[in-house]
N, C-alpha and C positions, 0 to 999 in steps of 0.2 A: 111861405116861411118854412114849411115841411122842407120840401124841397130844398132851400137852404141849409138848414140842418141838416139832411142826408148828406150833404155835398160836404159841407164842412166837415162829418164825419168821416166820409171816407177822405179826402186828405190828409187827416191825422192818421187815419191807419198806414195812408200810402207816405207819411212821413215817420211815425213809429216804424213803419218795415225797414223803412232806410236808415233809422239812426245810427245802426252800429258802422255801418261805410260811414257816413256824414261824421259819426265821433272819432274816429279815426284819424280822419283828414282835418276834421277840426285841431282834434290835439295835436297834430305834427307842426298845423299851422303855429298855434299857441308858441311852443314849444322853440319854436324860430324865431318869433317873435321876443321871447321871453329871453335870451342871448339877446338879440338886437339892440335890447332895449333894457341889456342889463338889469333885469329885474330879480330882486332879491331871491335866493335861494330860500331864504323858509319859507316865502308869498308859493313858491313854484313846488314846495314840497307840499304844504297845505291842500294846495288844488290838486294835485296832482292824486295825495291819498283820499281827498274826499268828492272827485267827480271819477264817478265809477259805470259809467253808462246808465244811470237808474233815468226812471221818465222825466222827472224833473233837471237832470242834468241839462239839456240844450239849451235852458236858460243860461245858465250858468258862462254854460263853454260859450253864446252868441255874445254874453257882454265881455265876454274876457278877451276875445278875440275882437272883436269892436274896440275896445279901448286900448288893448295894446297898439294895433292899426292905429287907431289917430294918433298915440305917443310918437309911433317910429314915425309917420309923417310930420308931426310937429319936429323930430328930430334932423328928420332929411333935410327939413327947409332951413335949418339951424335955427329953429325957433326951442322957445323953453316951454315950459307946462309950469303952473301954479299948482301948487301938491299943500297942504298945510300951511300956508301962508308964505312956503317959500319957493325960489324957479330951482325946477327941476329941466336941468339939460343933461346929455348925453354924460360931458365927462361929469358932471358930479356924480350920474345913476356909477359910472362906471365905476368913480372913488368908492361910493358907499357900499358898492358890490366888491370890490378891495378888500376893505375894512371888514363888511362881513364874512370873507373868507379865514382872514387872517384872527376873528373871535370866535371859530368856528374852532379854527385850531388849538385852540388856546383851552377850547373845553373837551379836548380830545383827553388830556389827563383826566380830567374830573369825572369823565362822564364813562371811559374805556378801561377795564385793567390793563396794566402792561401786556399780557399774551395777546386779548381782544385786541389790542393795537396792533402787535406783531401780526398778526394772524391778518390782520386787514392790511399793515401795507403790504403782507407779501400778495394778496390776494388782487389788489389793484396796481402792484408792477412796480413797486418802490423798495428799494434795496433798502436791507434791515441796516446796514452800515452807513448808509447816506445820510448828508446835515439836514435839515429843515424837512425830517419827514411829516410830521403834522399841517407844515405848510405846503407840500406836494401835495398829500393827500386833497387838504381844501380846494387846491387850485382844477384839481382834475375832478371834482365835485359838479354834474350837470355840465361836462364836458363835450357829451357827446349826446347828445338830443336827439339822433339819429338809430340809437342803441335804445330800445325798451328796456335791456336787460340792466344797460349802464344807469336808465334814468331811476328804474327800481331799486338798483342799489344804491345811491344817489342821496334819492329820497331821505329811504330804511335812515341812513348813516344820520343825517340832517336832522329826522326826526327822530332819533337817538340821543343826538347832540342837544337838541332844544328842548329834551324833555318833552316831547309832541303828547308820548303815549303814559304821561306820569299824570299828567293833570288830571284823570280822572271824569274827564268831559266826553260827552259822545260826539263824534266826526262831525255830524250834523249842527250840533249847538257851537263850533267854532263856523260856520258860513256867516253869524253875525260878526265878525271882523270886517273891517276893512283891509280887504286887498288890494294892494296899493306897489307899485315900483320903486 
């Protein structure tokens, strides 16, 4: 039983040395996934600011990468998923990731002053003179998964918009949510 114990021990060390390679590649997976599988932008800003490589995170990141995995496979096969007592398939993730683009938009007055707006489309590539800037913005919102720097500002903007940082809650007391696509 010693002996098992030691053994057990050092695989967690020789798995804690690895974590930061292993988180990495976990999140890029996530991250594919979470586009594939059109899953909501605030679920993906959530985790995003609150798995920060801490010990406890490979929990986290192994069920979120497991369930996305089964979704995009229930997806490939044109099957649906049961979500709250409704089917969740592809194109409705896809509508409802639509919709929340375009309520995103829609809190960019409420939530930006006019300069803070100027100041942000010029800074993500959108012409201050152009129509539907609040709707550009949204759309290039987690556009690029591939970009750390893009998903960081991403995030920031998302959880600006949603009042992430108003509520008063610490990062950790929102993990009791249900995260969900």
């Amino acid at each position: 039983i010693v002996e098992e114990k030691a053994e057990s021990t050092r695989e967690e060390e020789v798995d804690l040395k690895n974590w930061p390679a292993r988180f990495n590649r976990l999140r890029k997976q996530i991250m594919v996934l979470w586009d594939a599988c059109n899953v909501p932008l605030v679920h993906r800003t959530y985790f995003f600011l609150l798995i920060k490589q801490d010990s406890t995170d490979p929990i986290y990141m192994e069920v979120e990468n497991r369930r996305l995995t089964f979704l995009k496979e229930m997806f490939d096969r044109g099957n649906s998923a049961l979500q709250d007592g409704r089917l969740l398939t592809l194109a409705s993730s896809k509508k409802a990731l639509q919709g929340e683009r375009e309520m995103l938009s829609r809190l960019m007055c409420k939530k930006y002053r006019e300069e803070e707006r100027i100041r942000t489309y010029v800074e993500w590539g959108i012409s201050v003179s152009s129509k539907k800037r609040r709707l550009q913005l949204a759309q290039r919102l987690w556009s690029e998964t591939e970009s750390m720097d893009h998903v960081a500002k991403s995030a920031a903007i998302v959880a600006k918009l949603i009042g992430f940082f108003d509520h008063g809650l610490a990062l950790e007391e929102t993990l009791g949510l249900r995260f969900a696509p």
